[in-house]
N, C-alpha and C positions, 0 to 999 in steps of 0.2 A: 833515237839515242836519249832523249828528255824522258820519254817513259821509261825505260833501261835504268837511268841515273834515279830516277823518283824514288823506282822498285829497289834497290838494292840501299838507299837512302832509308827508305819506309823497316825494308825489314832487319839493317842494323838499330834503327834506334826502339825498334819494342823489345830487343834485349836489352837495356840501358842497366848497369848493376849499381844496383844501391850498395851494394855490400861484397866483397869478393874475398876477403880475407878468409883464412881456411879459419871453423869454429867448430870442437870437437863438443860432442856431447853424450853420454852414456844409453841414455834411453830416445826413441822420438815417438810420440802418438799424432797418428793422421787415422783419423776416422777409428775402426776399428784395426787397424792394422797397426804393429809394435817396432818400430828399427830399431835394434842396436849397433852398437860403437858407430856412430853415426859421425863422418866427417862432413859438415856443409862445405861447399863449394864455392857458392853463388847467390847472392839473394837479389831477387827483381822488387818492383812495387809490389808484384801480385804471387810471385813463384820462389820456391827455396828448394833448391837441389843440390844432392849428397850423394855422397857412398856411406855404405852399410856394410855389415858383416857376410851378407850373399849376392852384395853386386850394388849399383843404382838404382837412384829415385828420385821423384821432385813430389813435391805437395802444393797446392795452392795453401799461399797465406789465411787466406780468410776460414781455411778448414781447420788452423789451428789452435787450441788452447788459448784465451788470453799469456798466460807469462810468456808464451812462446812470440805469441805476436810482438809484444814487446819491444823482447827480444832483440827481434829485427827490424824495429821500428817499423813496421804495418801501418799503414793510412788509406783508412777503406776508398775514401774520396779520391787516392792517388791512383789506388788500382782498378776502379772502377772505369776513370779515363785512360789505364793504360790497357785496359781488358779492348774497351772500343778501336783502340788504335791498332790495339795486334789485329782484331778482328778486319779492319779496311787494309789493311798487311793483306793478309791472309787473302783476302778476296783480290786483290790486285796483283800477289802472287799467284793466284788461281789463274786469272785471267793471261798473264803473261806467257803462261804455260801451254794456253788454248791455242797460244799462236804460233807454238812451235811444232816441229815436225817431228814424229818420233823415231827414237834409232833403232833399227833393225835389228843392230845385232851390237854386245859391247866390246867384243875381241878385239874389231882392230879401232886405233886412237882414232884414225882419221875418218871413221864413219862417225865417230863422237863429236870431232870436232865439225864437222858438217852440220851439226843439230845447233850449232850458235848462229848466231847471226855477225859476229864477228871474229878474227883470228882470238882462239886463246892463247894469252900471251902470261898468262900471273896463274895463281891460284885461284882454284873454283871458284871461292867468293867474289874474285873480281873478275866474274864472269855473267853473262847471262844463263839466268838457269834453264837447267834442260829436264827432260821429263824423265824421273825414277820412279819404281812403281811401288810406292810408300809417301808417306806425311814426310813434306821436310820439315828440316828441322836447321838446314843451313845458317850461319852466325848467329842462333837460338842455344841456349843452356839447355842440356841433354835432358832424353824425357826418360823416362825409369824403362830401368833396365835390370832385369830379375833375372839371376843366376839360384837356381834351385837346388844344384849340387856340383862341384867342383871333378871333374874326371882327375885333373891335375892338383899339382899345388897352387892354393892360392894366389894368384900375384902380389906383389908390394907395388903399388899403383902410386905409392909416393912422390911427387913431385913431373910424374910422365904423363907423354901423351897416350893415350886409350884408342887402338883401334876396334871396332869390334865387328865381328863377319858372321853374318846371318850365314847357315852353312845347313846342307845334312847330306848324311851318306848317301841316299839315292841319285844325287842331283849331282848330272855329268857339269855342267861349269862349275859348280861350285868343291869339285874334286881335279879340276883344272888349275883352279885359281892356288891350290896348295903351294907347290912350288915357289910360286913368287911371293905367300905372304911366308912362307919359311924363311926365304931372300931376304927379306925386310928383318923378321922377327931376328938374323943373325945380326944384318947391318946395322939396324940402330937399336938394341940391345939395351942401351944403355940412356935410350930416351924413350924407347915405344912398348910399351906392354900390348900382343896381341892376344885376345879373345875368340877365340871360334864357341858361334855360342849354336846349339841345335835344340830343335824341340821332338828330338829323336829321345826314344830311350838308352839308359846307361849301355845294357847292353848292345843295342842297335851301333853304337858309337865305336863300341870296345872292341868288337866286333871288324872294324874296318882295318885294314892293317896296310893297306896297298893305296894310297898313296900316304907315307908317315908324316903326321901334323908334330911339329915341334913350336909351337906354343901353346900357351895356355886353351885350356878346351872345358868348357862347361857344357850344361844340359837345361833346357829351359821347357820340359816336359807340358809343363799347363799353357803355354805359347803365350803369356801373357804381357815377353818381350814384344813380340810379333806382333800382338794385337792394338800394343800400345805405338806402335811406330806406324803400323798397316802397312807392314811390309806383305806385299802380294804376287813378289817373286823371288828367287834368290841365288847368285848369292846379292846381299845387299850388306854393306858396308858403315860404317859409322867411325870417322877420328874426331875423336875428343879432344880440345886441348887440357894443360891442368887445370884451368879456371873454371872446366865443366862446359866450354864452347864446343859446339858442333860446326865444326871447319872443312870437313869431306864430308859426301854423301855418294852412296852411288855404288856400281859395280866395283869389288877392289882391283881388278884386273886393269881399270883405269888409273889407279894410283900409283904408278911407277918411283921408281930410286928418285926420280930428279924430280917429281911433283911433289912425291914428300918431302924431300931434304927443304923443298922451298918452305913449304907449310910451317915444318918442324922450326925452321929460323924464323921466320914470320913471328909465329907466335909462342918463340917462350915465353916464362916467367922474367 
């Protein structure tokens, strides 16, 4: 249990926000790549994450512009010690992971919850983690997330939480799990923006008509969602809070009416 409390100790305080308040900006230069209408999110010692005009992104501080670092008050010395710490995170959440057992199968709750080590009783995060086959990214500020072209209307992502479902037509669970996040996408409506995001083509997508997705549905063709998460099977899921938190991870078929409504209250604005 002393390890259990260390590890989930360790990996909320390497999100620590220096900055949270939402700051709009017209243009953003990271490297060679350009965002526009650029809302931040979040700003850490060492990380600034936003949404953009065709989805998510974060950038390392240190990659940006002087004015910008500014900006955001940037302190190479802060994020250099805070780089080390995520890193003894990151290897401690490794480890934690070693010692668990993996679940066979994510359909039913109760083979999920068998992969803890104790009843879950709260929301994910206050749980011991269990093994998804991707980089978490649990009570972490979301890592970019690139929408290449919208099937749908955009969403106004204004002041909601963001679920977003790694998904493609081929893939019998992940035309399973429809249903239920249609369920959601009706129920909380008016708090949850869902995403189905595919690195299917447009038409591959347009194409599907049997089982009907009623939210939002993009296409992430160069997979550079995927690649950036290491998501290595799917479907695999991601709820954002509005502050740009990563508060679910996992199969959405685990994230039920009453695991969200907790979440959703947990962490408004």
């Amino acid at each position: 249990m002393t390890r259990q409390i260390a590890l989930l100790a360790c990996l909320l305080t390497s999100g620590v926000l220096l900055h949270a308040a939402e700051v709009s900006l017209p243009l953003l230069n990271v490297g060679t790549e350009t965002y526009t209408n650029v809302t931040v999110t979040t700003v850490t010692a060492t990380d600034i994450y936003f949404f953009h005009s065709s989805g998510m992104g974060n950038a390392k501080l240190k990659n940006l512009d002087p004015e910008t670092q500014k900006k955001f008050r940037f302190d190479p010395a802060k994020a250099a010690a805070k780089e080390r710490q995520q890193a003894a995170a990151s290897a401690l959440y490794a480890a934690s992971l070693r010692e668990l057992k993996p679940i066979r199968s994510p359909k039913d709750a109760s083979v999920t919850q068998r992969a803890y080590k104790e009843e879950p009783t709260g929301p994910q995060d206050e749980l011991v983690p269990y093994r998804i086959s991707a980089r978490s990214f649990l009570n972490k500020p979301t890592p970019s997330i690139e929408v290449d072209k919208w099937l749908t209307e955009r969403p106004d992502f204004g002041g909601k939480f963001i679920l977003v479902d790694f998904w493609a037509t081929w893939c019998g669970p992940c035309r399973q799990s429809i249903e239920g996040l249609n369920f959601l996408h009706r129920k909380f409506a008016d708090r949850l923006v869902i995403i189905g995001l595919s690195d299917e083509t447009e038409k591959a997508v347009r194409r599907m008509s049997d089982p009907q997705i009623e939210n939002f549905v993009g296409i992430d063709p160069q997979r550079r969602s995927l690649s950036t998460i290491g998501v290595k099977s799917i479907p695999h899921a991601l709820l954002i809070d509005p502050r740009g938190i990563v508060r679910f991870e996992g199969h959405p078929g685990m994230l039920d009416e009453k695991k969200l409504q907790t979440l959703l209250a947990k962490y408004v604005e």
